[in-house]
PLY file of the C-alpha trace (Angstrom):
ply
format ascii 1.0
element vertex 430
property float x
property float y
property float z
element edge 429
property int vertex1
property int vertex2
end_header
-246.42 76.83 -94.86
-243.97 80.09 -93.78
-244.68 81.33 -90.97
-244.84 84.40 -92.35
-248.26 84.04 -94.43
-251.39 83.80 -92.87
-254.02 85.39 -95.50
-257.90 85.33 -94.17
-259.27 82.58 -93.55
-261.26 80.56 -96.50
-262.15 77.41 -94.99
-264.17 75.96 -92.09
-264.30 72.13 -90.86
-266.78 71.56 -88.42
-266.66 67.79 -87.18
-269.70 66.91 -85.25
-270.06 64.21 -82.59
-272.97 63.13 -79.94
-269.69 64.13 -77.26
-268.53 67.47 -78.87
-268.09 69.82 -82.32
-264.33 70.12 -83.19
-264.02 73.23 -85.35
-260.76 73.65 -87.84
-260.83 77.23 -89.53
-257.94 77.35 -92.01
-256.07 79.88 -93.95
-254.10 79.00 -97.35
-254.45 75.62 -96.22
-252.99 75.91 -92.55
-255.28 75.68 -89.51
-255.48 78.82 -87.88
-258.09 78.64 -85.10
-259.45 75.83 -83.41
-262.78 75.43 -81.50
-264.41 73.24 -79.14
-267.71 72.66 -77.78
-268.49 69.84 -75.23
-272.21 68.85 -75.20
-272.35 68.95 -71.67
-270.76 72.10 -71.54
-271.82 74.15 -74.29
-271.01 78.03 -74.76
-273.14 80.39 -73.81
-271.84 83.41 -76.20
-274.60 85.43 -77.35
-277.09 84.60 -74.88
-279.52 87.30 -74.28
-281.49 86.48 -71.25
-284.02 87.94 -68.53
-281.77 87.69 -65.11
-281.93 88.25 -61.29
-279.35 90.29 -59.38
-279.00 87.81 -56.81
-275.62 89.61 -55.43
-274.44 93.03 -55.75
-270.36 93.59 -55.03
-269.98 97.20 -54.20
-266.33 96.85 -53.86
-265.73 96.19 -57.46
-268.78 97.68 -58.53
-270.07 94.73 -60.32
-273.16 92.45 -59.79
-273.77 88.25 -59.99
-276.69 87.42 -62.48
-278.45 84.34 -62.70
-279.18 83.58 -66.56
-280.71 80.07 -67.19
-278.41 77.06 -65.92
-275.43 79.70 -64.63
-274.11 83.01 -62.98
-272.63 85.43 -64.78
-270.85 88.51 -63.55
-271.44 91.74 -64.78
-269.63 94.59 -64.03
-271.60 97.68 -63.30
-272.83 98.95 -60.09
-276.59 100.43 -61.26
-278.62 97.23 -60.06
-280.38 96.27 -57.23
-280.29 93.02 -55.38
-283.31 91.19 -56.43
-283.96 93.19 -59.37
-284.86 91.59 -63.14
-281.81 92.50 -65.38
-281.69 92.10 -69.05
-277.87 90.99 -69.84
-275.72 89.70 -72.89
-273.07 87.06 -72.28
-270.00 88.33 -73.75
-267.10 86.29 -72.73
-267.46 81.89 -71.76
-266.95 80.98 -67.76
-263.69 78.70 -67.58
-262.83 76.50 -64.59
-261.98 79.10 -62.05
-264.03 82.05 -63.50
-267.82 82.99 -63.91
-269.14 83.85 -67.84
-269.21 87.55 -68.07
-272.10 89.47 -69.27
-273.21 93.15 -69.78
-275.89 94.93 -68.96
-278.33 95.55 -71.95
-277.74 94.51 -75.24
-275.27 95.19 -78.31
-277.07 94.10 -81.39
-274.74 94.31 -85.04
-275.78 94.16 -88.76
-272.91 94.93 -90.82
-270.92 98.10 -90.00
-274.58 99.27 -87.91
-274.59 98.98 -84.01
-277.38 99.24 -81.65
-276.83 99.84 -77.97
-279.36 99.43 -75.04
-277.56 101.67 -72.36
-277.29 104.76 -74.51
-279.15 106.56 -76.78
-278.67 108.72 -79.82
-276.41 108.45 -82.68
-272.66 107.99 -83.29
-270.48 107.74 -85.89
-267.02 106.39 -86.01
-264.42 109.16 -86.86
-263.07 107.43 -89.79
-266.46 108.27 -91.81
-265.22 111.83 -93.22
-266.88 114.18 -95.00
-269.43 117.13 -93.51
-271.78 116.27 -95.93
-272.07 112.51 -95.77
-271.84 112.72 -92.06
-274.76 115.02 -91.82
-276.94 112.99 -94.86
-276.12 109.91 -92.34
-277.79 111.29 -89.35
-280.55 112.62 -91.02
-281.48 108.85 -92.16
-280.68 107.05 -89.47
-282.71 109.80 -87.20
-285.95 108.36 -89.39
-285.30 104.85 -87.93
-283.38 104.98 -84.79
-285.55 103.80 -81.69
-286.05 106.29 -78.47
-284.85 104.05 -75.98
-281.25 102.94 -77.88
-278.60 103.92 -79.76
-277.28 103.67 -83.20
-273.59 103.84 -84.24
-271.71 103.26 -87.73
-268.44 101.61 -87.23
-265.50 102.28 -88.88
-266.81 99.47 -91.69
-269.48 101.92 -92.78
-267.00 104.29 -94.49
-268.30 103.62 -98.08
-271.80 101.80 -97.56
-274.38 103.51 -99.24
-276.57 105.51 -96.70
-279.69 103.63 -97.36
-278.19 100.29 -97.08
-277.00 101.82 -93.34
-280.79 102.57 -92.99
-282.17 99.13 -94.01
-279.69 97.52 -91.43
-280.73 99.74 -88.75
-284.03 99.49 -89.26
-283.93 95.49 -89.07
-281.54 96.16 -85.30
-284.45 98.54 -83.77
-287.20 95.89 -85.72
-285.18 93.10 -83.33
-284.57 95.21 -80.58
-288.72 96.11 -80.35
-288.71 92.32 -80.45
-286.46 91.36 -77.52
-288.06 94.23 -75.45
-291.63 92.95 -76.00
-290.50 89.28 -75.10
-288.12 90.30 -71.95
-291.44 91.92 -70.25
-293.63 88.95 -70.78
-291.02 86.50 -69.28
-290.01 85.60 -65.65
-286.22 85.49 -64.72
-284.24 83.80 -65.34
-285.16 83.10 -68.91
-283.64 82.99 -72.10
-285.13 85.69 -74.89
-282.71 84.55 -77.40
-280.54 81.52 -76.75
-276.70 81.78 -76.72
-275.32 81.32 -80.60
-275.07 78.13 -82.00
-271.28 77.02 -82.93
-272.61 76.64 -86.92
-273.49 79.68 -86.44
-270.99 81.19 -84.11
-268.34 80.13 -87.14
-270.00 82.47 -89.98
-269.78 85.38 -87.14
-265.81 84.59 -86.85
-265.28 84.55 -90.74
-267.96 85.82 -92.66
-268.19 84.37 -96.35
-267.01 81.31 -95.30
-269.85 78.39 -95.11
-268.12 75.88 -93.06
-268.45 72.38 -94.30
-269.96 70.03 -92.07
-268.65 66.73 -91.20
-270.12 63.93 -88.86
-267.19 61.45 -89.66
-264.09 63.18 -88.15
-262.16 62.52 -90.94
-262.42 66.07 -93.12
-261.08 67.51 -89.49
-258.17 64.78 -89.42
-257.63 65.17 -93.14
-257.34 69.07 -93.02
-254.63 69.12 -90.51
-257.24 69.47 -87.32
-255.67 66.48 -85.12
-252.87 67.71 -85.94
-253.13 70.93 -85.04
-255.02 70.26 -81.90
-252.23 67.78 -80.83
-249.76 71.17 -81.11
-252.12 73.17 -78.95
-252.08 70.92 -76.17
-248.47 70.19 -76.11
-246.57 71.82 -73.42
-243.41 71.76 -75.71
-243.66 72.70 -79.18
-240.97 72.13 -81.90
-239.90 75.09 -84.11
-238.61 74.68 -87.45
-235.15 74.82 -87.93
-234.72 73.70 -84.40
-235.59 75.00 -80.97
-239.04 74.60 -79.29
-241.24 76.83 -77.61
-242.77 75.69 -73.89
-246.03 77.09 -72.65
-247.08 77.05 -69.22
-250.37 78.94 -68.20
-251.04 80.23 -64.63
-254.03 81.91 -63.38
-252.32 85.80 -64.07
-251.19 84.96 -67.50
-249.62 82.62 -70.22
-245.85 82.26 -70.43
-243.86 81.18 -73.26
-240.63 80.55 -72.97
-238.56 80.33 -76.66
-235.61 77.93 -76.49
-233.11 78.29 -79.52
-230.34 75.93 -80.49
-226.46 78.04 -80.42
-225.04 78.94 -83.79
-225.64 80.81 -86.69
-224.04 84.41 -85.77
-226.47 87.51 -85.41
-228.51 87.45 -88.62
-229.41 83.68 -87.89
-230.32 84.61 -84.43
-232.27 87.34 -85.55
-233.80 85.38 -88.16
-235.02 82.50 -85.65
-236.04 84.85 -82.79
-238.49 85.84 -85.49
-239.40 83.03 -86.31
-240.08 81.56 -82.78
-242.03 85.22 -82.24
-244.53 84.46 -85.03
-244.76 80.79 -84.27
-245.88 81.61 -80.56
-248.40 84.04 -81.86
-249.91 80.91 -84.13
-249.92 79.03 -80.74
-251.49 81.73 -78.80
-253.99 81.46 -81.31
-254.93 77.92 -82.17
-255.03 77.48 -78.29
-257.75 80.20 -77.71
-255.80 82.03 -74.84
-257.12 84.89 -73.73
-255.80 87.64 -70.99
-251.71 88.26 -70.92
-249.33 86.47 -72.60
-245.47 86.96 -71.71
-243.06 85.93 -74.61
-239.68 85.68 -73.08
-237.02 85.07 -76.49
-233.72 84.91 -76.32
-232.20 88.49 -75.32
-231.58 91.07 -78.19
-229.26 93.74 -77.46
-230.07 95.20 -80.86
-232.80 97.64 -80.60
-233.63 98.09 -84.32
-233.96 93.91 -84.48
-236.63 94.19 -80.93
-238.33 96.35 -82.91
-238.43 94.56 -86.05
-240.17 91.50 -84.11
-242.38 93.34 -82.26
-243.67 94.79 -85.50
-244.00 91.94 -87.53
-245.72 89.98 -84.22
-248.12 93.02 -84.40
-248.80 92.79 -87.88
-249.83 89.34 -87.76
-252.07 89.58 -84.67
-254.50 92.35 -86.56
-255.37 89.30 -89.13
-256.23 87.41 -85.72
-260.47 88.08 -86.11
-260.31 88.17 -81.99
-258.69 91.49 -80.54
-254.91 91.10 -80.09
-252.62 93.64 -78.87
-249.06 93.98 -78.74
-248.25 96.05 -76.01
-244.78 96.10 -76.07
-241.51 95.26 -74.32
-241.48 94.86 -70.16
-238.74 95.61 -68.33
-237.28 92.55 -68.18
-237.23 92.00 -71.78
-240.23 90.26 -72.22
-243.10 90.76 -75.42
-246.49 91.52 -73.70
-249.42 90.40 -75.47
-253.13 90.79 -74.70
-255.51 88.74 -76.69
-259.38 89.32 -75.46
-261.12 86.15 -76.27
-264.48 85.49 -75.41
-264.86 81.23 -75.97
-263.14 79.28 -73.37
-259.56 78.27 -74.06
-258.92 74.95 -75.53
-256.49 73.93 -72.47
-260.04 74.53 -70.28
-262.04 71.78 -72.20
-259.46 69.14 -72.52
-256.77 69.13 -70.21
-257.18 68.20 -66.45
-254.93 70.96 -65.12
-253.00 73.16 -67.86
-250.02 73.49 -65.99
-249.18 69.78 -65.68
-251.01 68.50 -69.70
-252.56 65.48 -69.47
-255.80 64.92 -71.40
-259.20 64.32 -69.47
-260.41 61.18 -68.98
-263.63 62.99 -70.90
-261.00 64.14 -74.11
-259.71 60.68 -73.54
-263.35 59.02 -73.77
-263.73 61.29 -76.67
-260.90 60.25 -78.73
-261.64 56.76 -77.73
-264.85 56.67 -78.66
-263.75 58.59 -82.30
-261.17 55.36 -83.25
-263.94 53.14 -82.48
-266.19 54.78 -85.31
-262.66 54.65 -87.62
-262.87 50.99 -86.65
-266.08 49.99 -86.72
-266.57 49.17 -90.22
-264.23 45.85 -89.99
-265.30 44.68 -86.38
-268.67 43.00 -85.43
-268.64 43.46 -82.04
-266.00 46.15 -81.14
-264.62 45.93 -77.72
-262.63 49.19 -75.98
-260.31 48.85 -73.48
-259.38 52.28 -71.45
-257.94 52.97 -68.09
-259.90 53.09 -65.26
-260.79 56.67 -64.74
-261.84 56.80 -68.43
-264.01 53.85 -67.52
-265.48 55.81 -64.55
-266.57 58.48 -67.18
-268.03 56.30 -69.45
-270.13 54.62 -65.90
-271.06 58.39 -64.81
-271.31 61.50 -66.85
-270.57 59.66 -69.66
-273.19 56.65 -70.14
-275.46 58.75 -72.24
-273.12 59.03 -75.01
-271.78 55.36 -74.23
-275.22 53.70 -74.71
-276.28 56.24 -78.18
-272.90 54.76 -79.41
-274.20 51.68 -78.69
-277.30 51.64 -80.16
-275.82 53.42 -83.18
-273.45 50.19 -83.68
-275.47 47.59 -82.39
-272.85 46.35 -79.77
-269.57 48.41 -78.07
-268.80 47.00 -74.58
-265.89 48.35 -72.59
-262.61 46.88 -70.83
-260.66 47.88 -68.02
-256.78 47.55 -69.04
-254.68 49.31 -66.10
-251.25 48.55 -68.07
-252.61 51.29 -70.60
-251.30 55.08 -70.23
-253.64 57.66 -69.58
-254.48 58.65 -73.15
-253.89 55.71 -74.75
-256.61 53.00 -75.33
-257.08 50.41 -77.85
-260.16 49.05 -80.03
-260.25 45.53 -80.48
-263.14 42.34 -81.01
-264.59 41.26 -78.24
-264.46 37.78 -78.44
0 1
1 2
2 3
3 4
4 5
5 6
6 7
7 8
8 9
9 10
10 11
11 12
12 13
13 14
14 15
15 16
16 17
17 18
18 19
19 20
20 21
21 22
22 23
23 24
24 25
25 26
26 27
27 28
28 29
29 30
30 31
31 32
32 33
33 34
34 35
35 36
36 37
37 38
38 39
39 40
40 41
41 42
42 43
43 44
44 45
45 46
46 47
47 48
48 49
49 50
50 51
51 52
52 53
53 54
54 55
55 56
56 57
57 58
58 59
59 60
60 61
61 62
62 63
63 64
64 65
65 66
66 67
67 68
68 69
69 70
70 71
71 72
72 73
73 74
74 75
75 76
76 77
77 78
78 79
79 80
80 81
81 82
82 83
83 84
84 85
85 86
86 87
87 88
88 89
89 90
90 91
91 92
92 93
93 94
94 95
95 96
96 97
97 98
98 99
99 100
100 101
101 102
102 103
103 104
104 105
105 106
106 107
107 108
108 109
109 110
110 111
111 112
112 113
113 114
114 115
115 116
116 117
117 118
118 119
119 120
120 121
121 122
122 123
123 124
124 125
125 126
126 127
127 128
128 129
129 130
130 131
131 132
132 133
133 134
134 135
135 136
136 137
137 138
138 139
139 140
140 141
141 142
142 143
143 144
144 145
145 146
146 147
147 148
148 149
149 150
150 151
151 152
152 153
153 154
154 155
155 156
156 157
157 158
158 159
159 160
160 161
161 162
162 163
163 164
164 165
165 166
166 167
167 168
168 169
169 170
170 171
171 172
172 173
173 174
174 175
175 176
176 177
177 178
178 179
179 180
180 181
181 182
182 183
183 184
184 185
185 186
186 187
187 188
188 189
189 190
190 191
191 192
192 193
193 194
194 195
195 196
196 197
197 198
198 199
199 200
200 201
201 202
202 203
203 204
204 205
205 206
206 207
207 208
208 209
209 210
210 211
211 212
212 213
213 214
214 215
215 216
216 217
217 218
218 219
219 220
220 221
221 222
222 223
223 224
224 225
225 226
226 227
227 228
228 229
229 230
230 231
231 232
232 233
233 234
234 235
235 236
236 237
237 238
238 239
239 240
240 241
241 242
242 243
243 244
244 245
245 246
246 247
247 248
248 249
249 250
250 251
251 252
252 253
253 254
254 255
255 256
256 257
257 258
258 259
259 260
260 261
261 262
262 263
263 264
264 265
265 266
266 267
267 268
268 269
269 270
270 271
271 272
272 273
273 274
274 275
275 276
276 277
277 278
278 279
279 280
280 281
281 282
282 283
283 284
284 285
285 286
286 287
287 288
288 289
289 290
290 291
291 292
292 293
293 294
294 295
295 296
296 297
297 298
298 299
299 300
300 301
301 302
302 303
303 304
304 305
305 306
306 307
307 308
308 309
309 310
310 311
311 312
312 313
313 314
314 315
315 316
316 317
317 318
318 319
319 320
320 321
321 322
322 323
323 324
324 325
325 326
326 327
327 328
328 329
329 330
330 331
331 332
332 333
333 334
334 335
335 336
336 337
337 338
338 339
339 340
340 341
341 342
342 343
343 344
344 345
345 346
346 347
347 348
348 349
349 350
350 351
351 352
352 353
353 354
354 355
355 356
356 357
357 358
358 359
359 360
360 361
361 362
362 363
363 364
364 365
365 366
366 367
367 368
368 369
369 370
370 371
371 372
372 373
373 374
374 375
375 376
376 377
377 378
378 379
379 380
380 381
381 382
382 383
383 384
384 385
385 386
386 387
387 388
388 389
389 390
390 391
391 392
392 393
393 394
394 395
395 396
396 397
397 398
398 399
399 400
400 401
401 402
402 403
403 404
404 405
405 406
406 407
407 408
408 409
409 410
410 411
411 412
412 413
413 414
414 415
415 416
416 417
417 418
418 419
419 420
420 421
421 422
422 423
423 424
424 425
425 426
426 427
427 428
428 429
């Protein structure tokens, strides 16, 4: 598909395994966003929990909760060490970073918002209008709780007032709810558990029911291994030549656009564009969040700089996760800021993004995925791995290993140290 069309997205693949959920979302066809969620490392977005300051860091004026299983950071200085705190996690831990949380809650229903930490009632300034403004208030006054606040986003411009009313009425009906539970339970506790990924994918594209898939192959079949082999790649082919090459460091992702000679202006113009748009598709089937530094190949042409940074722009406000383009840096490069709140892909599966190489747990998982492909033709299926795969499978991963086993009704595994890293074969045991 062009690079240059990427409508909303109208499909959802979610392939489910005892290991992990691989999530495909797809637009016109194309995968567009990819998700996903380790068992033993599930996401936490969502999670509204009873906490305990158990450090306060007045130099940053922030605050280390526990929640259930973790620590989260929050950043706001009005706690006290020791204190209960009631906190929403809003953004996944990674390797090298805490999950983030804030204090109180943010519940939604449609274009209606209710807030914990103020009170009151707010409405976005794209509702216009004295009158409706003021016949807004007035209803949501009937309704709104004394110890939160209401707001109408932007999305509330033509709702009907009392279909406003009727979802603010079901956020304070909820929010009476999580108050009465969060005083009857003892920190750290959840009151409502983090969102479920089924779930998690209606929030990301409303409409869409995603189609659920034990097998793996509607994810294979609808472009998701393919996709997912893309996003881990460190070098990335362009059409019509080229490649990009991504490299993540803690500060920021950098993508460096390499173009083949030729073509005069207009064709470098043309594929400068077209390597702009394809990094943005990287940026997001990878999940990156934070700064991302595009360095393409230097335009003296102002009007064409422009031209790219526009179209980039346009595309990221289809992305359903906050992107902005910020602009041009000093030394030429396109700054982009995407805040995303899951963990990256590169976090899950790779053991160090700045040198890609899968796992041995992503490995385990794809091995254990072509033994289920296979299984239907061999009796006794035998898979051979490297040795640090077969660690996994002895430690962390001998739950899965023995379900598996039980599911076929035989799958021992083989040490081969000839094979590669992520490489492993299925054969008959003998």
């Amino acid at each position: 598909m062009s690079a240059s069309v990427m409508p909303a997205i109208d499909r959802i693949v979610v392939d489910r395994a005892p290991w992990a959920t691989r999530v495909a979302f797809l637009s016109a066809g194309e995968v567009v966003d990819l998700w996903i969620e380790a068992a033993d490392r599930p996401s936490l977005l969502g999670g509204i929990a009873i906490g305990r300051v158990v450090a306060l860091h007045r130099e940053t004026g922030s605050a280390t909760v526990t929640v259930p299983d973790a620590e989260v950071h929050v950043a706001t200085g009005a706690l006290t060490e020791g204190a209960a705190a009631l906190v929403q996690i809003t953004r996944d831990a990674t390797s090298a970073k805490r999950p983030v949380a804030r204090l109180g809650v943010e519940l939604t229903s449609g274009p209606m918002v209710l807030t914990s930490h103020t009170t009151g009632i707010g409405l976005s300034s794209a509702i216009g209008g004295k009158a409706r403004r003021s016949a807004i208030r007035l209803a949501l006054a009937t309704v709104a709780p004394n110890d939160a606040g209401l707001l109408v986003r932007s999305s509330g411009v033509d709702v009907p007032v009392a279909d406003l009313v009727a979802d603010a009425e079901g956020l304070a009906q909820r929010w009476k709810s999580l108050s009465e539970r969060s005083a009857a339970l003892e920190p750290p506790s959840w009151i409502e558990p983090p969102t479920s990924i089924v779930t998690a994918t209606r929030i990301h594209a409303p409409g869409v029911e995603p189609e659920i898939d034990d097998t793996g192959h509607a994810f294979e079949d609808c472009g998701g291994g393919d996709a997912l082999a893309d996003a881990l790649a460190r070098r990335v082919p362009l059409d019509g030549g080229g490649e990009l090459v991504v490299d993540a460091v803690e500060a920021a992702t950098l993508i460096d656009v390499n173009l083949p000679s030729g073509g005069g202006v207009e064709g470098f113009r043309r594929a400068n564009e077209t390597a702009g748009l394809a990094a943005l598709r990287q940026i997001r089937l990878r999940g990156i969040r934070g700064t991302v530094l595009l360095d393409l190949p230097r335009m003296t042409d102002g009007a064409a700089r422009t031209r790219i940074q526009q179209q980039i722009a346009q595309r990221a406000a289809r992305d359903p996760v906050e992107t902005r383009v910020l602009g041009w840096t000093p030394g030429g490069m396109l700054e982009i800021v995407r805040e995303g709140a899951r963990r990256p892909l590169t976090d899950d599966l790779l053991t160090d993004p700045r040198e890609p190489a899968a796992s041995p747990r992503a490995a385990a998982w794809d091995a254990l995925r072509a033994v289920r492909r296979e299984a239907s033709r061999i009796a006794r299926p035998q898979l051979c791995v490297v040795p640090a795969v077969a660690a996994w499978f002895d430690g962390p991963g001998r739950p899965i290993l023995q379900s598996e086993r039980q599911r076929l009704g035989h799958l021992s595994v083989r040490v081969d140290p000839t094979l590669s890293g992520e490489t492993f074969r299925v054969e008959s045991e003998v």
